[in-house]
C-alpha positions, 0 to 999 in steps of 0.5 A: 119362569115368570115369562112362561108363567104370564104367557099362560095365563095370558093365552088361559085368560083368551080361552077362558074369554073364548070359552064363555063369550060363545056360551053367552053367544048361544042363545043367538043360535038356538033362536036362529034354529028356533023353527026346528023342535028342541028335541030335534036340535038335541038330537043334531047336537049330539051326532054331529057332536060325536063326528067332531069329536071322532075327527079330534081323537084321530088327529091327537091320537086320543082313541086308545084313551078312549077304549081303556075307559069303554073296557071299564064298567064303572067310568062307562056307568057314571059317564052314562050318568052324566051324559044323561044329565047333560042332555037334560041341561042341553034340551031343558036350554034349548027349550028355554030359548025356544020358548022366548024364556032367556032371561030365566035360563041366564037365572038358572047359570047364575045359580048355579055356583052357588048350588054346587057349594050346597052340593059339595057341603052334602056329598063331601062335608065341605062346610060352609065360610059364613059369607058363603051362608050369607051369599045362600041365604041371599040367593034363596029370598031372591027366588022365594020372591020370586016364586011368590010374585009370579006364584009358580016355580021358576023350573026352567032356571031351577032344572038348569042349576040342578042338572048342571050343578049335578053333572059337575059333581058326577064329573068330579068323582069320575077321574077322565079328562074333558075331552074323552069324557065329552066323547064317551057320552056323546057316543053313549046318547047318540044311539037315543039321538040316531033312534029320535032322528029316525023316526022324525024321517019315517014319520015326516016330522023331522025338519031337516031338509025342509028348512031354508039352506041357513037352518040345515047348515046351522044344525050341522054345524050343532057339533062345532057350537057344542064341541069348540067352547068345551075345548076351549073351557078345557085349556082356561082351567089347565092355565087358569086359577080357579078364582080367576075361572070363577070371575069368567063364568059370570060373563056368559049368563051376563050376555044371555041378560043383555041378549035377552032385553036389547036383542029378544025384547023380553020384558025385565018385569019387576019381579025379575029384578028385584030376584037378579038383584038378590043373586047378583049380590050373593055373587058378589058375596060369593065370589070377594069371599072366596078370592080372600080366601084363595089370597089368605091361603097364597100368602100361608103358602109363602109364608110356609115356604119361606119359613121351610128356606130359612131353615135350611141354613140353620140346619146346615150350619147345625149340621157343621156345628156337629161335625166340628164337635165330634172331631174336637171329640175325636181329637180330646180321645187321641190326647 
């Protein structure tokens, strides 16, 4: 039993490293498609995207799942919901890397654990442990300095915790797994994308066929860099603890930080570390508090289980006490 039990936490802690590692990774590509419009990339991200995932519906023979959920309007509304939010989150990223911004859209995923706290403390009435409202409380005097110092909103960071942190709590209160719920919306924007990538061609603004052979061929791949880490992310959290999970999320815009100063040269203002700083300290905050609590909580667990073990004898020797009593009984009646 343990023997199975570390060989998937093992082979969950590779995707979890896979899944978060590509996601680090990304703004490599999309700097390397960065002569192509971020609404263009969009658009290839989500055809190609939807032919992946064709391919793997028919090879694990998933698409009668994905029919039960079309036939019910209200999985396809809120599918729709988070599709639309998820296709922000992507062109909103996309665009940031575009723009040689990096560093604020690694702010943006560094947020937004902490969002989704808030998120579940106002949809959910989940309240909030007091180093919890130590760790918010740090994360927004990081980006009220910043706000003052530079003297407008950090939005693309903002836009990407928002909608991200939004999209998860969409996802959470539509009961389909990952794999088809990616499926079903991509299928639902791909009518938007097809329309967009149409009128790109009728109107010569589309790029794709009058980039370098390199360009046309990463586009084209769009689906497998979008499609792969999500897989992966899928199998970490099926294998995974959920603070364990936590822990890896940070080594994605952790990597976009690193990407963005040694590869991009960015510049690391001043203003800048002095708001990483602030979010970096709530994280560790965040992330000690709840990996005591995720241990207080085990220990209660064995505790409540060994206490329920010991019983059992007590109760059976309870149990033979009372049949010996009720046949002294039996006995005395016969006398």
């Amino acid at each position: 039993m343990n023997e199975t039990h570390h060989t998937q936490t093992r082979s969950g802690l590779l995707y979890g490293l896979a899944a978060y590692g590509l996601w680090g990774l990304m703004p490599l590509y999309f700097r390397l498609v960065g002569q192509v419009s971020p609404a263009e990339v969009l658009a290839h991200r989500i055809v190609w995207s939807v032919l992946l995932l064709a391919v793997i519906l028919t090879v694990w023979r998933r698409w009668p799942d994905l029919m039960a959920i079309l036939r019910s309007g209200r999985m396809v509304r809120l599918l729709l919901v988070s599709a639309l939010l998820v296709a922000t989150n992507w062109l909103v990223y996309i665009y940031g890397v575009w723009a040689e911004r990096v560093l604020e859209t690694s702010l943006g995923y560094f947020i937004n654990p902490l969002f989704s706290v808030v998120l579940g403390m106002v949809f959910f009435r989940e309240r909030l442990r007091p180093w919890q409202w130590v760790a918010f409380a740090l994360t927004c005097i990081g980006l009220g300095y910043l706000i003052l110092s530079v003297g407008k909103l950090p939005w693309i960071a903002l836009a990407l915790a928002l909608s991200f942190g939004l999209y998860g709590l969409v996802r959470k209160t539509t009961p389909v797994d990952g794999l088809i719920g990616l499926a079903v919306e991509t299928l639902l924007l791909a009518p938007a994308a097809l329309a967009g990538l149409a009128i790109g061609v009728t109107q010569s603004t589309a790029s794709f066929g009058k980039n370098e052979a390199l360009t046309d061929a990463l586009l084209l791949l769009s689906g497998v860099v979008t499609t792969i880490p999500l897989l992966c992310f899928g199998q970490a959290a099926r294998r995974l603890r959920l603070s364990t999970l936590g822990f890896l999320q940070f080594l994605g815009p952790t990597m976009q930080v690193l990407i963005a100063v040694l590869v991009f040269h960015e510049e690391f203002r001043p203003e800048l570390r002095v708001t990483f700083a602030f979010i970096w300290t709530a994280l560790i905050v965040f992330t000690v508090d709840a990996w005591r609590h995720h241990a207080r909580r085990e220990r209660t667990s064995v505790s409540d289980e060994l206490a329920v073990c010991e019983s059992i004898p007590s109760a059976a020797r309870l149990q033979r006490l009372d049949g010996f009593q009720r046949i002294d009984q039996h006995h005395d009646v016969q006398k």
